[in-house]
C-alpha positions in Angstrom: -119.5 -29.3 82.7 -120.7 -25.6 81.7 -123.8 -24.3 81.9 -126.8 -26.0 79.4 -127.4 -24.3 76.6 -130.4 -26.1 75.5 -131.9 -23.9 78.9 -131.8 -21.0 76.0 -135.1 -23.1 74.4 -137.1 -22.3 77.7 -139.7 -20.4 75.6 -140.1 -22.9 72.6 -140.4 -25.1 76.0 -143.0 -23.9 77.5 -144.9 -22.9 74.1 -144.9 -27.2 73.9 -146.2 -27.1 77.7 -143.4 -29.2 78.5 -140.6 -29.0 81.2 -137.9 -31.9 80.6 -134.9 -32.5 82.6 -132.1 -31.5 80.5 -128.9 -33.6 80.7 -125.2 -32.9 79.8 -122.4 -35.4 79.3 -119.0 -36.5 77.6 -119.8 -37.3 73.4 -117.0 -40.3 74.5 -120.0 -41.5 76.6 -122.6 -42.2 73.6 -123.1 -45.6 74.4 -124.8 -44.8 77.8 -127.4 -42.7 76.0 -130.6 -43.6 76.6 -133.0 -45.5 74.3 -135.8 -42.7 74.1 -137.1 -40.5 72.4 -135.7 -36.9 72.5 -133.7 -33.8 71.2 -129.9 -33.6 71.2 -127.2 -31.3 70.3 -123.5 -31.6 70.0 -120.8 -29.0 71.7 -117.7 -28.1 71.5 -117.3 -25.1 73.0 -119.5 -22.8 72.5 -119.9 -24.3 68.9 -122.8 -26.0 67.9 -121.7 -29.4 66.2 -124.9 -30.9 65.5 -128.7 -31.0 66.6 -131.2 -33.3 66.2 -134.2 -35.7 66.9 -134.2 -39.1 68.8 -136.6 -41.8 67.7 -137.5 -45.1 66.8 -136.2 -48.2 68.8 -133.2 -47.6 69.7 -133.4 -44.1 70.3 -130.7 -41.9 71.3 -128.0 -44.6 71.0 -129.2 -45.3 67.8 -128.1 -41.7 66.4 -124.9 -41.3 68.1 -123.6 -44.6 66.7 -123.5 -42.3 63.3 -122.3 -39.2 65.0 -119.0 -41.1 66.5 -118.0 -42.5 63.3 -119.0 -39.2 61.2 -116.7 -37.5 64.2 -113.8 -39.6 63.9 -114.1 -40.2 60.2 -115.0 -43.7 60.8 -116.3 -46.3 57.5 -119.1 -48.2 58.2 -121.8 -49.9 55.9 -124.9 -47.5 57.5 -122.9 -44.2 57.7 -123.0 -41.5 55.4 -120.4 -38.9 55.8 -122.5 -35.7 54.6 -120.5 -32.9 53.1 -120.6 -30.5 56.5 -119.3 -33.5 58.2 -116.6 -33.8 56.0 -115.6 -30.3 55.8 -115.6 -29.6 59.2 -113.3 -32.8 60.2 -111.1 -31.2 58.0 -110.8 -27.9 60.3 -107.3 -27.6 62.6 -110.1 -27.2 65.2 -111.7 -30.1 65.0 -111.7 -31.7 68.4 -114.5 -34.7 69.4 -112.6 -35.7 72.3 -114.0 -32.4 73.8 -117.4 -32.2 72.4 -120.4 -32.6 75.1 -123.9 -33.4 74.7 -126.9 -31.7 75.6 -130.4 -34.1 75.6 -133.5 -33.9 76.8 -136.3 -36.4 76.3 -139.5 -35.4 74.5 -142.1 -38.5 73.2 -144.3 -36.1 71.0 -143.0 -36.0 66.9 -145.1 -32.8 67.0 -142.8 -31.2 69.6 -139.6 -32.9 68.2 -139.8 -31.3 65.1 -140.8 -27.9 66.1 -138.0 -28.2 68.4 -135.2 -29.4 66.5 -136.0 -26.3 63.9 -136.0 -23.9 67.0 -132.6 -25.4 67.5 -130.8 -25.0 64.1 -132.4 -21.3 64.1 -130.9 -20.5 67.1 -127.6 -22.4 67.4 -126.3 -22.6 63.2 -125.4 -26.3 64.3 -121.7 -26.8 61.7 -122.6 -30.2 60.4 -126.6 -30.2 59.8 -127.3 -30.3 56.1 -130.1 -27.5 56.3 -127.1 -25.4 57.9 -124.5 -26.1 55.7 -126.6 -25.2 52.6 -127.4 -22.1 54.1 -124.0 -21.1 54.2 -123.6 -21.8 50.6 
């Protein structure tokens, strides 16, 4: 694995007085994410797929169910394939069998939110909606 780059939100970090353990591993391995709440982003490469809040019951795992199919262009009754999503999976770079993951957990909405803005600031995450209509 490389080095995290969620270790770039060190000051956001500490502004939240909060030092989580920051954890990297395979997108194929989604289904071992754990049911918490948290921030996550999506790599490949050095490019930022996707970023983004963990919550309610199911927690991580609940998101990334979404995230798979929107990756592999996968129908399925509860997910919506947004425009960036779309876009990008048309790209000859396109590659989710490479992408990593980068989580940390974090139980405070507060903090969440703050953080997950900090993190489409700084990393221009391809397939978030706010992003993409930036780009216009």
């Amino acid at each position: 694995m490389t080095q995290l780059k969620l270790q770039s939100l060190q000051h956001d970090l500490e502004r939240c007085g909060i030092h989580p353990t920051i954890v990297q591993v395979p997108f194929s391995e989604w289904k071992n994410l754990p049911r918490q709440h948290g921030l996550y982003s999506i790599w490949q490469g050095d490019q930022c797929i996707y970023v983004g809040q963990a919550g309610g019951k199911e927690g991580f795992k609940g998101r990334f169910l979404h995230h798979w199919n929107k990756a592999w262009g996968i129908e399925y009754s509860s997910t919506s394939h947004g425009k960036a999503w779309v876009a990008a999976r048309l790209t000859e770079s396109w590659a989710p069998d490479t992408w990593t993951v980068e989580y940390f957990c974090c139980e405070r909405a507060t903090h969440r939110t703050y953080l997950e803005g900090a993190m489409m600031l700084m990393f221009d995450p391809l397939c978030n909606d706010e992003t993409f209509a930036d780009r216009g």
